[in-house]
N, C-alpha and C positions, 0 to 999 in steps of 0.2 A: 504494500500500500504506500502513494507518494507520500510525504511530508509536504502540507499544506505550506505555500511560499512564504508567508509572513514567518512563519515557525522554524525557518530554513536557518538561517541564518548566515555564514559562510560555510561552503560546502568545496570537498574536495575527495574529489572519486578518481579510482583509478581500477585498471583492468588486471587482473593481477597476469593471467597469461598473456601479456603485450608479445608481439603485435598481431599473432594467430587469433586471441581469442577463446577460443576451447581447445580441450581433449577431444578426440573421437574414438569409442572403439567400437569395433564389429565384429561380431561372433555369429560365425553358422556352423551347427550341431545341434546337439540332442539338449534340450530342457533349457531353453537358455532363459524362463522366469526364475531360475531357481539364485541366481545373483540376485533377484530384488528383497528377498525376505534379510539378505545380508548386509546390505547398502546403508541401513540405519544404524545398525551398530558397527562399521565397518567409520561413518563418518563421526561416531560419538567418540570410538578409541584415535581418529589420525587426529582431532582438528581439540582435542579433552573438551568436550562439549556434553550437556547434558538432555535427557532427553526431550525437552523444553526447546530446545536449538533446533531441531530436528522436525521437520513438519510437511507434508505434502500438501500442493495445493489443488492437482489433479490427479485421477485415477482412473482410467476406462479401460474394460476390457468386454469387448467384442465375444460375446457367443456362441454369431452367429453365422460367421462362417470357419472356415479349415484352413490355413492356421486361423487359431482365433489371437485375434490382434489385441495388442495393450501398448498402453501410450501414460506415462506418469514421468509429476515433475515433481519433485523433490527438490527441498531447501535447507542449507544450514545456515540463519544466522546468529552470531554468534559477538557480542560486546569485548574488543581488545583490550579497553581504556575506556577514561570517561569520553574520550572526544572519538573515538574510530572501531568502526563494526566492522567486522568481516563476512560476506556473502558468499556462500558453496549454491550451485546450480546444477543439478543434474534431471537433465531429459530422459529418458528411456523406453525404446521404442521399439516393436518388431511383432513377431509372431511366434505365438507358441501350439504345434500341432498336437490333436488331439489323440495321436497314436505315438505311446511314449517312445517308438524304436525309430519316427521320420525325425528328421532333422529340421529346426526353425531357425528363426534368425532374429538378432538380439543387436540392438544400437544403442550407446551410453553416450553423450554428450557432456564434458565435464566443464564447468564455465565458474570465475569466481570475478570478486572485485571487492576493493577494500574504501570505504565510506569512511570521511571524517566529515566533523558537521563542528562549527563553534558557535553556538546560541547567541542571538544579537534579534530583540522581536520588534525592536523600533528604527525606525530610519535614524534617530538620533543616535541610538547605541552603536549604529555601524560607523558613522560616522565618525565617532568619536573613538570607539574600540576596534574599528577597523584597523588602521595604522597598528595599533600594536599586535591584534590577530597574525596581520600578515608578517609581520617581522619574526614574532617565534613561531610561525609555523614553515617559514624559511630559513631561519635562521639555526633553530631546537628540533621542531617533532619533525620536522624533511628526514633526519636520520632516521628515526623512531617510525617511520612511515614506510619507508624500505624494507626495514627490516619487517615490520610484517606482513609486506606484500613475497618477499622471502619466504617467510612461514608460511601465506597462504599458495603459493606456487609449492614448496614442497611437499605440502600437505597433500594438495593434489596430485601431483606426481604419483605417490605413496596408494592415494585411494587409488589413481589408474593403476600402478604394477598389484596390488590387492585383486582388483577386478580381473585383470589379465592372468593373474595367475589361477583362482579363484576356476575361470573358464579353462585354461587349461586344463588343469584336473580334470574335469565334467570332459574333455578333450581325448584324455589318458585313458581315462572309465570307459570311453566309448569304443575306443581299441584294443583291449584285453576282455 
């Protein structure tokens, strides 16, 4: 949900996967829903988040036809500091068929971004507290701001090789 503009105050977002954007993986094989029952605690152990952090805000899954298709977004966010949140995005999309021995197909989209916001709710207080906002936030939390755009790029990193390996197995199983 946005943050109504008056209540904004200075704001400063960044992508944490520059200049791609997201992760992508793709898996085709046998049962490939079975990474999603794992994804929520998968992101509460990489990112120490609790299960409060963690939240879907869609879930479909298709009946009715073969594969039956599912489409869910999942969210981490998650408070660094009084002044910058960190946001996890994960899409997840494909088909899973209804004869466990056919093989489906399974797309994870991993996307994050790191919010700082400095509360300022009148034109006077920017004004006046603007100037020194932007002096420590370039001068002080710039370091502090890397750093856990850092953390959230390695996080992710971590939940992809998680995921990747995760489907291997399920990879492994299907060949012996």
């Amino acid at each position: 949900m946005p943050i109504p503009e008056p209540l904004r105050g200075f704001v400063y977002e960044d992508d944490v996967l520059a200049p791609k954007g997201a992760e992508v993986i793709e898996y085709y094989g046998p049962n490939p829903f079975a990474i999603y029952p794992k994804l929520k605690g998968l992101l509460q152990v990489i990112f120490h988040a609790r299960g409060q952090h963690v939240f879907e805000t869609q879930f479909r899954w298709d009946i009715t036809s073969d594969p039956r298709q599912f489409f869910v977004l999942m969210h981490l966010e998650r408070g660094l500091d009084n002044f910058t949140r960190l946001f996890v995005h994960l899409r997840i999309f494909g088909g899973q068929p209804t004869d466990p021995s056919k093989n489906g197909r399974l797309m994870v989209e991993i996307s994050g971004r790191i919010l700082t916001q400095y509360p300022a709710g009148t034109v006077w207080q920017k004004i006046i507290v603007g100037p020194f906002i932007w002096a420590y936030h370039h001068l002080i939390y710039n370091n502090v701001r890397r750093r856990y755009i850092r953390i959230g790029k390695e996080g992710i990193e971590r939940l992809q090789k998680e995921i990747r390996s995760t489907l291997s197995l399920m990879e492994r199983e299907r060949l012996m």
